[in-house]
C-alpha positions, 0 to 999 in steps of 0.5 A: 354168912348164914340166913334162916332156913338154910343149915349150911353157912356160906363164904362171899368174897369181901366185895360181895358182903354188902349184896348178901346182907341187904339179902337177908344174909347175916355175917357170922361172928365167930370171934375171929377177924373175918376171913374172906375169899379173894378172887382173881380180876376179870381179865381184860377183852384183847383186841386185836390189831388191824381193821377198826 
């Protein structure tokens, strides 16, 4: 993704695309399938067994 002012492009995971085009940030069409970073899943909070 690339914005106006900011030289570098970025990569966002899929997920994260629509957040940073209502931002200002535009999808870069370089003429390829899009690629995009897949993160791993929050991990669950563990509980522990015992007193509630």
């Amino acid at each position: 993704m690339r914005r106006d002012g900011i030289e570098q492009e970025i990569e966002v995971a899929e997920i994260s695309v629509q957040h940073y085009e209502r931002s200002g940030w535009e999808v870069v069409d370089d003429g390829q399938a899009p690629t995009f970073v897949k993160t791993a899943a929050a991990k669950g909070r563990r509980r522990e067994t015992g007193e509630n």
